[in-house]
PASELUM-405809 format. One line per field, with one value per residue (C-alpha): z negated, x, y negated. Coordinates in Angstrom, 1 decimal, always signed. Layout:
REM residues N
c3: c(Z;...)
c1: c(X;...)
c2: c(Y;...)
//
This chain:
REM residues 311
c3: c(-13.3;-16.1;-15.0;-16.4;-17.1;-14.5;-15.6;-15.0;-11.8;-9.8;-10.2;-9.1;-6.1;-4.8;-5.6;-3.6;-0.6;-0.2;-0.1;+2.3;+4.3;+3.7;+4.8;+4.1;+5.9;+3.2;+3.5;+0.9;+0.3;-2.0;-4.6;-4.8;-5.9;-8.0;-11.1;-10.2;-10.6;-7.4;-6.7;-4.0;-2.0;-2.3;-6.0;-8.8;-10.2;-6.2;-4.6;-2.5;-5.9;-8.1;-5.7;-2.2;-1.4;+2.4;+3.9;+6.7;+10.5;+13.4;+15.4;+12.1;+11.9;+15.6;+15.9;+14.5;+12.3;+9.7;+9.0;+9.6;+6.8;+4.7;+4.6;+4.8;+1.3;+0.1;+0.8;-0.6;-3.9;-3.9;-2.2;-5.3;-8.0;-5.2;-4.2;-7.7;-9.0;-9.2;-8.0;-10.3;-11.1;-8.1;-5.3;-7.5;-7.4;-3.5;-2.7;-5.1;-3.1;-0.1;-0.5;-1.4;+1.6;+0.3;+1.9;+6.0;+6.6;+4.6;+6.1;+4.2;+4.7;+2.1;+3.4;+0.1;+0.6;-2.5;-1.1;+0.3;-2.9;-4.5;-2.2;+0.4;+4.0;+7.2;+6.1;+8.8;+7.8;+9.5;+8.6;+8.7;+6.0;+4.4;+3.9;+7.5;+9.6;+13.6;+15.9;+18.1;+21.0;+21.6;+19.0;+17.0;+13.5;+10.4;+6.6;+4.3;+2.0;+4.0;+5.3;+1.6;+1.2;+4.0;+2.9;+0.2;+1.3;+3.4;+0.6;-2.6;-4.6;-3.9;-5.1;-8.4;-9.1;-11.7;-11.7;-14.7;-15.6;-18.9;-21.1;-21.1;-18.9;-15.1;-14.6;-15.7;-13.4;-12.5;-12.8;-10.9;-13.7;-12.2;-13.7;-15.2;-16.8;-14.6;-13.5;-11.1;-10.5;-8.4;-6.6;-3.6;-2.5;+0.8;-2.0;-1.3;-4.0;-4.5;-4.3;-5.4;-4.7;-4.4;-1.2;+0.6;+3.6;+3.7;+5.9;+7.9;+10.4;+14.0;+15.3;+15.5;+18.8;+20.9;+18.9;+18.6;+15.9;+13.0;+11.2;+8.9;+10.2;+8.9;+11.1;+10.4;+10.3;+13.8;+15.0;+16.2;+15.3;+18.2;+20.8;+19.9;+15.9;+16.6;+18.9;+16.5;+13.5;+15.6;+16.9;+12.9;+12.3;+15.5;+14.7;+10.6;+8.4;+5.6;+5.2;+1.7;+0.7;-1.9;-3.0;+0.1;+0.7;+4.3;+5.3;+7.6;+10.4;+11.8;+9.1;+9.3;+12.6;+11.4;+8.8;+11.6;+14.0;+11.7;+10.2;+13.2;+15.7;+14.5;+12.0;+9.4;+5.6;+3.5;-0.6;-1.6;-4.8;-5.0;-8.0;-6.3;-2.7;+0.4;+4.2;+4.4;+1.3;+3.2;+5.5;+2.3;+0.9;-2.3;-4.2;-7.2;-8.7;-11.1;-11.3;-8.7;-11.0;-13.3;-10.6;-8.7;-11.6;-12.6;-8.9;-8.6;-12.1;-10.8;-10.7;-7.6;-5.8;-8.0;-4.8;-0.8;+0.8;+2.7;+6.4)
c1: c(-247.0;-248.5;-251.6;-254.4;-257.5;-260.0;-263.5;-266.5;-267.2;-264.6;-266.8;-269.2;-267.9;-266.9;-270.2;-271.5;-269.1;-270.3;-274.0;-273.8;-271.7;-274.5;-271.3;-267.8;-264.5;-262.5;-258.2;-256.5;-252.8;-250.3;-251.4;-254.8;-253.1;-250.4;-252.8;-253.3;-249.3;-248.5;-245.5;-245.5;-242.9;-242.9;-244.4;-242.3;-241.6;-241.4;-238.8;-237.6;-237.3;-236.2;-233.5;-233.2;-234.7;-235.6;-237.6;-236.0;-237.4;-238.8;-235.9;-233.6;-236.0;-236.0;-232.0;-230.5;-231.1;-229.7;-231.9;-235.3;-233.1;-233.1;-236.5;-238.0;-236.1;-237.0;-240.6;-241.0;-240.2;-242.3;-245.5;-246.4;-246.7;-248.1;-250.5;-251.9;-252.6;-256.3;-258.4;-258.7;-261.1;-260.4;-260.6;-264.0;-265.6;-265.2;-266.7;-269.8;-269.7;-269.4;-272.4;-274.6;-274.0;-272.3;-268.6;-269.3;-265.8;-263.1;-259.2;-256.1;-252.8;-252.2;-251.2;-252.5;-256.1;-257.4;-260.4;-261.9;-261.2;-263.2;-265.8;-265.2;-266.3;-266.2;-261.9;-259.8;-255.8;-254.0;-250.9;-252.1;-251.8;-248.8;-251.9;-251.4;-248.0;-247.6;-246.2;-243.9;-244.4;-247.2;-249.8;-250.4;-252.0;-251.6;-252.0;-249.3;-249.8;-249.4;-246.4;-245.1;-245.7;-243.9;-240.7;-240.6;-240.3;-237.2;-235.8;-235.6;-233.0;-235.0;-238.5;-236.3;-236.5;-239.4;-241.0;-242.3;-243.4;-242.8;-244.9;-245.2;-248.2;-249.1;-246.2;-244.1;-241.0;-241.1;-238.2;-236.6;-235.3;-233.0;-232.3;-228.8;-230.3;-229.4;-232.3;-232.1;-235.2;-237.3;-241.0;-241.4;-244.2;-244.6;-244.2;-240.5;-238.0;-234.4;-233.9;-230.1;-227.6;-230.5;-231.8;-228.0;-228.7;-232.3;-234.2;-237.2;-238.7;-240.0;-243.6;-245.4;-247.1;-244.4;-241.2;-240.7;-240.5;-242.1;-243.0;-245.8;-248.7;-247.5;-246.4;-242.8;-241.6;-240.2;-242.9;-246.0;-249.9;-251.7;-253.2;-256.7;-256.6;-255.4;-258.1;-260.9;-259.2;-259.3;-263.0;-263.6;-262.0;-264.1;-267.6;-267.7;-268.5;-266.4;-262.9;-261.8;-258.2;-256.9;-253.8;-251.7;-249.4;-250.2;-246.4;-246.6;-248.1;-250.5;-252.5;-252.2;-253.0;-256.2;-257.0;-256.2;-258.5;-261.2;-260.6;-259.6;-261.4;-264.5;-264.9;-265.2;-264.6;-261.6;-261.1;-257.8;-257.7;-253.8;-250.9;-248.8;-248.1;-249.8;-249.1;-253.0;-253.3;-253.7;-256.7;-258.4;-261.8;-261.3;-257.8;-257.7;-254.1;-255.1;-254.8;-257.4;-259.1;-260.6;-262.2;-263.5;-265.0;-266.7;-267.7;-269.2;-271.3;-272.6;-276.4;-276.6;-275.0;-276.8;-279.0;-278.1;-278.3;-281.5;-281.3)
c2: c(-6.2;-8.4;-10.1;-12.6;-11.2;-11.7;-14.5;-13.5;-16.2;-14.7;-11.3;-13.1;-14.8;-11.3;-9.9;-12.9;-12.3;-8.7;-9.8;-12.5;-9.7;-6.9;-4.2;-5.3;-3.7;-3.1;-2.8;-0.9;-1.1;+1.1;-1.4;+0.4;+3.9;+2.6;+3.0;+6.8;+7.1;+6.3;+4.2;+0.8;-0.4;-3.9;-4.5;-5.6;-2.3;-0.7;+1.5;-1.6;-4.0;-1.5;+0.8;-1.1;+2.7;+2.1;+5.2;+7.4;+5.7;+7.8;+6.9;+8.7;+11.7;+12.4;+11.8;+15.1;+18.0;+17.1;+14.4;+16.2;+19.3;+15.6;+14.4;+17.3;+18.5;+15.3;+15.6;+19.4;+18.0;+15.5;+16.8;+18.9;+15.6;+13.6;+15.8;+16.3;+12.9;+11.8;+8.8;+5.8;+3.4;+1.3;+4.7;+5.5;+2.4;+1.8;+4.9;+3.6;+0.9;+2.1;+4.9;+2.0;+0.7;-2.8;-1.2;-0.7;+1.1;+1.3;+1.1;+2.5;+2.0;+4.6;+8.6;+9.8;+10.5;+9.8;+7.6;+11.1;+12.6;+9.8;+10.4;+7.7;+8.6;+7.0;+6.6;+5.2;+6.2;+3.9;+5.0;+8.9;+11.2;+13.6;+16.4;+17.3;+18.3;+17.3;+19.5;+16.6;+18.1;+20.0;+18.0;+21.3;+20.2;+22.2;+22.1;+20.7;+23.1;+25.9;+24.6;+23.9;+27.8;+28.4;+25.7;+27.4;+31.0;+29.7;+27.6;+29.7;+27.4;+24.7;+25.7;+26.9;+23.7;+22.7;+19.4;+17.5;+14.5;+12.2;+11.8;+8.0;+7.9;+7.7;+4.8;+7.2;+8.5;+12.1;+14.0;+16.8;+19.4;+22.1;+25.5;+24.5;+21.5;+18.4;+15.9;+13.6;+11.0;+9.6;+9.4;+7.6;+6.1;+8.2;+11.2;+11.6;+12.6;+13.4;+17.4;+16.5;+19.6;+21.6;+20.6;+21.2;+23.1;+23.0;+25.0;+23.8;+26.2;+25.0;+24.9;+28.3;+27.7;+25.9;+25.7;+22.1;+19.6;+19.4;+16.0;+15.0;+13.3;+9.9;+6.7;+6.4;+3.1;+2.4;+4.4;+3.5;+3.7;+5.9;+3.2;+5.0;+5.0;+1.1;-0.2;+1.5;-0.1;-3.2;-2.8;-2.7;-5.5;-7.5;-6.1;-7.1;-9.9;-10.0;-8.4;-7.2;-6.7;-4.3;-3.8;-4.6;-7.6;-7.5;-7.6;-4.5;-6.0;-3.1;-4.0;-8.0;-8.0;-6.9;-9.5;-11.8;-10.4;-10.4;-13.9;-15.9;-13.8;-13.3;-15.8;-13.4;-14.5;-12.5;-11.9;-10.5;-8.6;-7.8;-8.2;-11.2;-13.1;-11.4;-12.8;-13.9;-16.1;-19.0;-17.4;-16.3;-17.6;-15.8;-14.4;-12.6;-11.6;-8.8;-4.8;-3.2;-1.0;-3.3;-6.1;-2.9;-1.4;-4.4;-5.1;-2.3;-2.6;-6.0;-6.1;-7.5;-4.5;-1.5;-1.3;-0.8;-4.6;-5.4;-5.8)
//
């Protein structure tokens, strides 16, 4: 979305923020990896705006085999694109941040791991990630990769189908181009995408160790964060000074919650940097509605914070 340019005292009132702070929890939403190509849910261009696309539930997944023969057709051709794209400015300049000591832990909501492969560390996915696959019923863990390899030795039609991407840029839609010519269209933000007659019948083998299902290791909605990944997101929250949003409206409310907990319960002070409306503006000290990227980039640049804070 089209957004104002952001002054200079607005830079510095979040370079301010993170210095009284001296280590900053930092929240990112989809927001934050829309500017590597990756698509949102809620934003003005987002699958729920744009499509009414609403993602498959736990409850769905879990129901039948036919759904799982869904998603999972869904998610082969997407994984590929989505795996690919790079950090941007906004992933790069947390991690500066963050190894500078200014950023104390940083939270995503996001399944894409681009934060790690930015160089972040100390990354809590709240939401988990769609690098990994779950065994549902004995906890096994394996590669996505691996298991795309293996999807696609079971699924020949499917992996006939190439993938390619416009050429307008990382905004761009990536298409779906079958042998015979047809396209269909479109990412998801969780890396789905329409497989179209292609994905008919699709096969999707069961755990290796114990024979049950097979998921990626993402929170479905209707599902639920693990009690233990919850309470140490939450003990975050507690322990820090300052809370800095990026990129996420805050309407999921796992990761409100933990604004609130922060805010309210520890008297902590919050800065949202996000493209419209989140659930917290009215708890926030600071909000700026501009792209990610650029107040990150020039956050990071700011004198004050070339240095780790003094304890």
């Amino acid at each position: 979305p089209a957004v104002p340019p952001v002054n200079d005292a607005a830079i510095e009132r979040l370079a301010d923020l993170l210095q009284r702070a001296r280590g900053t929890l930092v929240l990112t939403g989809a927001g934050c990896s829309t500017e590597s190509g990756v698509p949102d849910y809620r934003g003005p261009a987002g699958a729920y705006t744009t499509s009414g696309f609403r993602p498959m539930t736990h409850q769905q997944f879990m129901a039948s085999d036919e759904n799982r023969s869904r998603y999972w057709s869904r998610s082969f051709a997407g994984f590929p694109k989505f795996s690919s794209v790079h950090p941007n400015a906004a992933h790069e300049s947390l991690a500066r941040l963050q190894h500078r000591g200014w950023v104390q832990a940083l939270i995503t909501q996001n399944v894409d791991r681009l934060h790690q492969r930015a160089g972040s560390r100390r990354v809590l996915e709240l939401h988990g990630t769609t690098h990994e696959v779950v065994c549902t019923g004995c906890g096994r863990l394996s590669c996505r990769h691996e298991f795309q390899r293996t999807l696609a030795a079971l699924n020949p039609d499917a992996a006939a189908v190439e993938t390619s991407t416009s050429s307008g840029g990382g905004d761009s839609p990536t298409i779906l181009r079958r042998p015979d010519g047809d396209a269909q269209v479109v990412q998801r933000p969780d890396g789905d995408m329409e497989l179209g007659a292609a994905g008919q019948g699709f096969r999707v083998p069961p755990c290796p160790a114990c024979g049950g299902i097979l998921k990626p290791h993402v929170v479905f909605f209707g599902d639920g964060i693990p009690a233990e990944r919850a309470q140490f997101a939450l003990d975050l929250a507690h322990s820090c000074r300052s809370v800095l949003v990026v990129g996420s409206s805050l309407a999921v409310w796992s990761a409100y919650r933990l604004v609130k907990a922060a805010v309210e319960g520890g008297g902590a002070e919050l800065a949202i940097v996000t493209a419209g409306p989140t659930r917290a503006d009215d708890l926030a000290h600071l909000k700026l509605e501009a792209r990610a990227g650029e107040v990150l980039a020039r956050l990071a640049a700011h004198p004050s914070l070339q240095i780790p804070p003094v304890y």
